[in-house]
Structure formats: C-alpha cells, structure tokens
N, C-alpha and C positions, 0 to 999 in steps of 0.2 A: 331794040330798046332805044330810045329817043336819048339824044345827045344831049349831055348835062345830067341825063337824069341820077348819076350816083351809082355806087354801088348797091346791088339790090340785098338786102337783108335776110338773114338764113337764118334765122333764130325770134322767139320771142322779144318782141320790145321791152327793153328796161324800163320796169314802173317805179317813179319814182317813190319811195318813200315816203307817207307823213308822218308827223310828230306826233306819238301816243299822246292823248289827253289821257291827263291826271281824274282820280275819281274823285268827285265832288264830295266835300264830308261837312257838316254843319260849322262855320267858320267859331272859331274859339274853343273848339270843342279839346282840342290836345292845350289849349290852355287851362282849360278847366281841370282835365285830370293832370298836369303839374303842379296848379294851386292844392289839389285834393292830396297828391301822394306828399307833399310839405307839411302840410296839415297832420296827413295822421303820423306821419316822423316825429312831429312838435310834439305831436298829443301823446305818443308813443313816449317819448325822453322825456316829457313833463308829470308822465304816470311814475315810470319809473325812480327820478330825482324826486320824487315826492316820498316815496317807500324810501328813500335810501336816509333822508332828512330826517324821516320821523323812525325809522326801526332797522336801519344799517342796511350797507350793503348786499349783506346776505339774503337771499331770499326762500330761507327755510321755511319760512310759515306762511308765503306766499301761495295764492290761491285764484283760480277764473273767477271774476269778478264781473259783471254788468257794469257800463259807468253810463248813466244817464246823463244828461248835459241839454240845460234848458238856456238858450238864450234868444233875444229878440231884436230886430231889424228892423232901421231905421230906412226907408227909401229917400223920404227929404233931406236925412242929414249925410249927405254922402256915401248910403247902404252902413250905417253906423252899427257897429253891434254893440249891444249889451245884455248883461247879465246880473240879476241877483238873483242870489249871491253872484261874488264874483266866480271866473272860471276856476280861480286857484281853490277859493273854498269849497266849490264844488268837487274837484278833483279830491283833496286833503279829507272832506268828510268820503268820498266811494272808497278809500282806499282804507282810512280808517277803521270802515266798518267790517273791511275784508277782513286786515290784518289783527282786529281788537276786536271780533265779534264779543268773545268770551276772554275776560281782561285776566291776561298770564298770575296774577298776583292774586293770591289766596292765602289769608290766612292759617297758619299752621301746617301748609301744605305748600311741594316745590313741584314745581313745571317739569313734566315729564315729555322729554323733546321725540320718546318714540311715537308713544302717543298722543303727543300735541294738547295736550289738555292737564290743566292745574287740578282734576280732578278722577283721575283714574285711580284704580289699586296700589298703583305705583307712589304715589304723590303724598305720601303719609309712613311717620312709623309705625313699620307692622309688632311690636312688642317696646314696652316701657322703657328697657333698655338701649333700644336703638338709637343711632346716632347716623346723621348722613354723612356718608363716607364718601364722594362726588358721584360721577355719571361712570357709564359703561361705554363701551366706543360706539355704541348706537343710542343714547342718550338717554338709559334707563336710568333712574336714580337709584344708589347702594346704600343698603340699611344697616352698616355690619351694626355690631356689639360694644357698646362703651370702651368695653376692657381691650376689644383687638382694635381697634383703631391708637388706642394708647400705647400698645403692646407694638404696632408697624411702626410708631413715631418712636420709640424711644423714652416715653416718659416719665421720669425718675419716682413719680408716683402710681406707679399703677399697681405695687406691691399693696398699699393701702388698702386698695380695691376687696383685698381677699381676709383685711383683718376682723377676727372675731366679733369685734364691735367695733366697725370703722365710722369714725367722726368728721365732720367738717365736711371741704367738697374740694374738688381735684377739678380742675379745666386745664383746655388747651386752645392755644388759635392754633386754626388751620387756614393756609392762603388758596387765595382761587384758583394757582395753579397745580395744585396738589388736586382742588377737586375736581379738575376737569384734565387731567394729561392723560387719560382715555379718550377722551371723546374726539368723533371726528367731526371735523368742521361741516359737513352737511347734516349733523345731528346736534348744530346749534351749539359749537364751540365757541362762536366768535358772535353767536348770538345774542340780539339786546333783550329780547324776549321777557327772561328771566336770567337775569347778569348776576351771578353770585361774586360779590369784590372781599368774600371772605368770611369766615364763621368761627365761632367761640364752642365748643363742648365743653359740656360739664355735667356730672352728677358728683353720688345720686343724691336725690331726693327720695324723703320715707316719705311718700302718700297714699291716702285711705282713697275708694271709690266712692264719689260724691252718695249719698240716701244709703250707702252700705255699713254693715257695724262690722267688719272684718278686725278681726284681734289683731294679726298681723297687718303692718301696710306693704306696700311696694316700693320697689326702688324704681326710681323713673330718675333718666337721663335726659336732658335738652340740649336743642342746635341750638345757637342764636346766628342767624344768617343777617349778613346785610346785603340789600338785594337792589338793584337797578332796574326799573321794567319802567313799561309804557301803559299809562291812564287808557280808558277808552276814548281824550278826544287828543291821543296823540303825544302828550305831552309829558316827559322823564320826570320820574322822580324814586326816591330815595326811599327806603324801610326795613327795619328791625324784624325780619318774621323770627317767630318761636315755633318751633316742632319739638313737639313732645306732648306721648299720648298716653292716658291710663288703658288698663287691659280690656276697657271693655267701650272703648274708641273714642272716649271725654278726652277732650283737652287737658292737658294736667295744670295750663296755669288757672283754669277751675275749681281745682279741688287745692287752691291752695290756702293755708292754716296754720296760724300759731306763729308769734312772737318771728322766729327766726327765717321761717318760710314767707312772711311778710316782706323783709330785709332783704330777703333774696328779692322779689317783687320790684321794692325800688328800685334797688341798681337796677334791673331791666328797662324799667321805665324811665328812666336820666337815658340812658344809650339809647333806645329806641329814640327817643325824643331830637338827641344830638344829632342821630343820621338822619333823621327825618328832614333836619333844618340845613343839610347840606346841599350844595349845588351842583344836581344832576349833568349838566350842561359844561363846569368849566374842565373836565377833563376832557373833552370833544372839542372844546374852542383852542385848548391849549396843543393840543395836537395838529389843529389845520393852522396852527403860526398866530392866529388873530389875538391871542390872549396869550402868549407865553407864559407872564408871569402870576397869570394866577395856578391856587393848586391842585395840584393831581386828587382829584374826589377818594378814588381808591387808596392812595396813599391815608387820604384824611380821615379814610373809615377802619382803615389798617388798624390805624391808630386810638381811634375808638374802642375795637374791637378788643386788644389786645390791655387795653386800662380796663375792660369790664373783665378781662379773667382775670385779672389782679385785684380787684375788687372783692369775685365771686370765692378767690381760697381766701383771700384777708377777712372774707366774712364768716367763711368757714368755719376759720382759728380764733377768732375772736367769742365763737359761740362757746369754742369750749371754757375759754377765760369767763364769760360773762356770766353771773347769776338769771335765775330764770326770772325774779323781781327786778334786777337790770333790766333786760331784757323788753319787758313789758313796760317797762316805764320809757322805753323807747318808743315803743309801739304806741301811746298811749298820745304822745307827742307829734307822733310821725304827721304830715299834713293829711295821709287820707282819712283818720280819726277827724278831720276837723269840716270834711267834704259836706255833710249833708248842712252842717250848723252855717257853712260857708254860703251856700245854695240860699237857702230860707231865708238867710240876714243881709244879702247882697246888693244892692242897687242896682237898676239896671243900668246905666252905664258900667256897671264890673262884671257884665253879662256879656259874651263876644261869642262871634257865629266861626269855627277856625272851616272857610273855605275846601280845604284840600281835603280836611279829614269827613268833613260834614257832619262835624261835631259843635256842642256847646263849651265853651271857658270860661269858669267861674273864676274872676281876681278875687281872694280874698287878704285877711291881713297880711301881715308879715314877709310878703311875697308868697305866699301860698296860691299854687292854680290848679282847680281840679277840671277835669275833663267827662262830660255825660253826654250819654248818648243820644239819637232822635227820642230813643223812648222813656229817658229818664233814667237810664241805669249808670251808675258813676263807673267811669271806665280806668281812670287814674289819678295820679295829684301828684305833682312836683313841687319842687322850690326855685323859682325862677328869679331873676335881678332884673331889675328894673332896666336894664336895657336892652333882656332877652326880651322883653314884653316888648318895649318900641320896636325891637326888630323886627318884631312877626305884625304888629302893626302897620309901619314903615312901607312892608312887603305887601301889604294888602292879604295876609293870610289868613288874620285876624280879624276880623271886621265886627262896627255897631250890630248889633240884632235890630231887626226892625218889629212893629209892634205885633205884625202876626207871629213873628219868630220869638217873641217875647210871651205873646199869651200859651204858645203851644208850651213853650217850656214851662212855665208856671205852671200848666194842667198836666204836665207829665209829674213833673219833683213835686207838686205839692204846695205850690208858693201861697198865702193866702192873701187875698184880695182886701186894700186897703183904702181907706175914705178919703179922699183928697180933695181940694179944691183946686178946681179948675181958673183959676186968677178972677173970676166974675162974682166971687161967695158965692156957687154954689158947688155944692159937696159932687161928686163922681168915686165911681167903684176904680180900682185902678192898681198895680200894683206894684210891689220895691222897687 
C-alpha cells in the first residue's frame, strides 16, 4: 500500500442523506378549505340563532330541511358578494317554512305535541262536556269532564253542577302550570309552538244542534285558552281560542241563541279582543334585561283571564234576576244588532282592513266596531273608545282599505252603488 494512502475502508461508504421534498399541493388550496370550514360554522350558528329568535331554544319541532342560498359575485368590485334577498332573509324564510309549514294555531283546536299537528283526533273535545285538562308527559292533550276537573280543584261550586234544575254558569281559571306539570320538556313543555299562558272553564251551556229540532238540548262546557304561537312568517302573537264542541262535531259557539247565550258571546269577544291587542314580545325582552320595565304578557293575560270568569258567573246570576223582556231589550241594543245597518250606512273612510286578522272594521256610531269576514259574514261587534281605535291605528294594524278592498267588500255585504260626482259635473257609479 503506497504511503499516505490512509486507512483502507472495510465497510460500505456513508451516503449521505438528502432532504425529502415536500409533495407538491395546488398553492392556497388548505386556505380554501379553512375559508370553507368558517363558513359552514357561520352558516351552521346563523341557521340555528335564527330557530331559536323566532320559536325558542328548543328544538322539538325542528326538522332536515334544504336551505337553498342564491347569491351573486362581483369580480370588479373586489369579488363583492350580493344577495336579494338578503342572506338573513333568505335564511329566516328556509327555516320558517321548516318550522311553520302547518301554522300550530287553529281554531277551536290545541296543538298536540305527540303528534305534532293542530289537527289530529287528539286536538278537539271528544264530547260537549269536555274541558282541557293540560298535556300528558308525552304531550297528548287531556279531555276530562267539566265536573272532575272541578272536583281536583276544589271548587266550592261544583255541587250546582248536579242541581235538579241548575241555573247560571260556574267557571274557573286554571294557570299554565297546572296544565303542563306533566309534560316533559322534549314534548314541548317550554315550547313556543303553542304557549298556553292560561285558560278560563266554564259551563254549562243548554244548546240545541244547529238544522236539528231536538226537544231536549245539551249541555256543553267551554275552555277559553289564551295562547302564544308563531304566524307562518315567523312573528308572535297573541289569541283567545274557544274549545267547545256539539255532539255531532259543530262548534258550539255556532249554535249559539237567545237573549242570554248572546251575553255570554260578548264577554268572549271583549277578552278575546283585549289578548289579542297584547304584546307578544315584551315578556321575552323583559327576561333578556333590554326591557325590564315593561310587563310580564302572562301576567297581563292572567289577568284578563280571571276578570272573564267573573264576568261569565255575574252573567250567570244576573240572568236569573233579569226578566226575559230585560233581557231582550238588552240584546236589541247590543252593538251586533246594529252590525249590518252599520255596514250599509258607513263611509268608506269608517271602513279599515285590520292586518293581522285579514279582516274587515266597520266604525260605526257611538263607538261601535263590527268585524266581517273576507266573505262578508259578520264575525263580531264591540264597543271600543276612541283611543282603542287610534291605537290599532297608531300600530298600523288597522289600516285605510284601498279601492279594490273597498269594492270587494261592497260585493260581498251588499253595499249599493251610488251616483257621485267626480269634481268635473260628471256623475260616476261609486260607493259610501
């Protein structure tokens, strides 16, 4: 071995190691899906505070829904997006449609949370004397008997109930915790659905079956509920429902008749009316701090509630005081006697469209307001003060009729068409 040359090497050469390259991935590409997973987070929490704004926290009636989402992009204005509707509206109407397909609130009928629907078997009294007695822990509606609902409460009048010829009328409020301390909150306890903030029972009533000549009549018992639910575009509000059924599945305030079954009538319609005009909203503002000082809804229906049962025995008692020519000279007076004469003789400035209900109001004299329907059927008449009327005005609940809403109702009531001039002398057809 030649000198210098080193030691000679008894192993494989060390190779030195290079540096793995990285694999190549389209550049922005993990930016993109962190812009994306933000996104559907945003869109995810803006779905859900959207459900919880308009129909609470709970999400019992909630259901897979599609949400379509139209918007359009600007390149020149710095990839600008836009949208109309805006994304909020867009969102507010998908989820509305989930949550309101089939709007909880029916007439003469309660929301049954097992079945999810205002209109199942469940959602009606099954016999004249029924009274709603609340939910069941799985949220079926209870239809006891006038008499044991009275009979659990205590009611110093339920002996009446059994007198040979019992007179006048017996009620009672019942609170919305009495009607719901079954139910369990995934069956729509804390539910705004259909919000019972309280109900009045009463009978009975002696009623005949509308087209029937039955000698005897029946006794029929009524709820009067006041109820909290959601419109189909979202928005609370406030109503008097009546349950109460004849035996042969009519409505009983149908078949109602005569001087003192009239009387009973009104008072319904004042109450209904008063909860109607209440403000769904400030029991919910006053709970998240923003409103303290306004008041508890519930409380203010409470209260309502419990002046209409005192009303419904004072009318009672009074019928037995009253002559049956009293009586009738009451009736004869009452504003809905005066509904149609009202109607026909009106102007149309005293002609108003009331928004919420999508109903017609007739002002007429004396503070008298009657109420008809799209198709012309008179639905009620109160006696209002001239600053109940600005209110509902004020509110925008009330509004001018415009002149197609003017002619439709003339062709429904009957109004007749009158010769006027048009400021030029010449004459036009036209009407009050």
């Amino acid at each position: 071995m030649a000198e210098g040359s080193g030691t000679p090497k008894t192993g494989k050469a060390k190779r030195r190691r290079r540096p793995r390259r990285k694999k190549s991935r389209p550049a922005g590409k993990g930016l993109l899906r962190s812009h994306l997973n933000r996104v559907e987070a945003s869109l995810t929490a803006a779905v859900r505070e959207t459900y919880a704004e308009d129909f609470g926290a709970h999400v019992d009636r909630a259901r897979p829904f599609e949400l379509e989402m139209k918007v359009s992009i600007d390149p020149a204005k710095s990839w600008r997006l836009q949208a109309d509707p805006s994304l909020e509206e867009q969102i507010r109407a998908a989820v509305r449609e989930m949550a309101t397909k089939a709007e909880a609130f029916r007439r003469g009928r309660v929301y049954c949370y097992r079945c999810d629907s205002p209109v199942c078997p469940h959602s009606h009294p099954p016999r004249p004397t029924s009274v709603f007695g609340g939910y069941s822990s799985t949220g079926l509606p209870l239809w006891p008997e006038f008499s044991q609902i009275l009979l659990e409460q205590g009611h110093p009048g339920v002996g009446l109930l059994y007198d040979a010829s019992p007179a006048g009328l017996i009620s009672m409020y019942v609170s919305p915790d009495m009607l719901k301390q079954r139910q369990m909150n995934i069956f729509g306890r804390q539910s705004k659905t259909y919000d019972i903030l309280g109900q009045v029972v009463f009978g009975f009533l002696r009623m005949r079956v509308p087209g029937e000549g039955r000698s005897v009549p029946e006794r029929v018992a009524f709820t009067l509920q006041a109820v909290e639910f959601r419109r189909l575009d979202g928005t609370p509000r406030l109503a008097l429902n009546v349950l109460a059924r004849l035996s042969d599945g009519s409505p009983a305030l149908d078949a109602i008749n005569g001087p003192y079954q009239l009387r009973v009538s009104d008072i319904i319609s004042s109450a209904r009316h008063r909860i109607s005009s209440l403000y769904p909203s400030a029991r919910g503002r006053a709970r998240r701090g923003s409103a303290s000082s306004l008041p508890d809804t519930t409380a203010l229906a409470a209260d309502i509630l419990k002046g209409l049962a005192r009303k419904l025995e004072k009318a009672g008692r009074q019928r037995e005081r009253r002559t049956a020519h009293a009586e009738g000279h009451r009736v004869k007076n009452r504003p809905t006697s005066k509904a149609w004469e009202d109607a026909l003789g009106a102007p149309a400035e005293s002609i108003l469209w009331d928004r919420q209900e999508k109903t017609y109001v007739v002002l007429g004299p004396r503070s008298r307001a009657h109420v008809f329907s799209l198709r012309g059927r008179h639905v009620t008449s109160l006696v209002l003060s001239p600053e109940a009327v600005q209110s509902r005005k004020r509110r925008k609940r009330w509004l001018p009729i415009t002149d197609d809403q003017r002619e439709r109702f003339d062709a429904v009531v009957g109004r007749p068409a009158q010769e006027t001039s048009d400021g030029h002398g010449r004459e036009v057809l036209s009407r009050r």
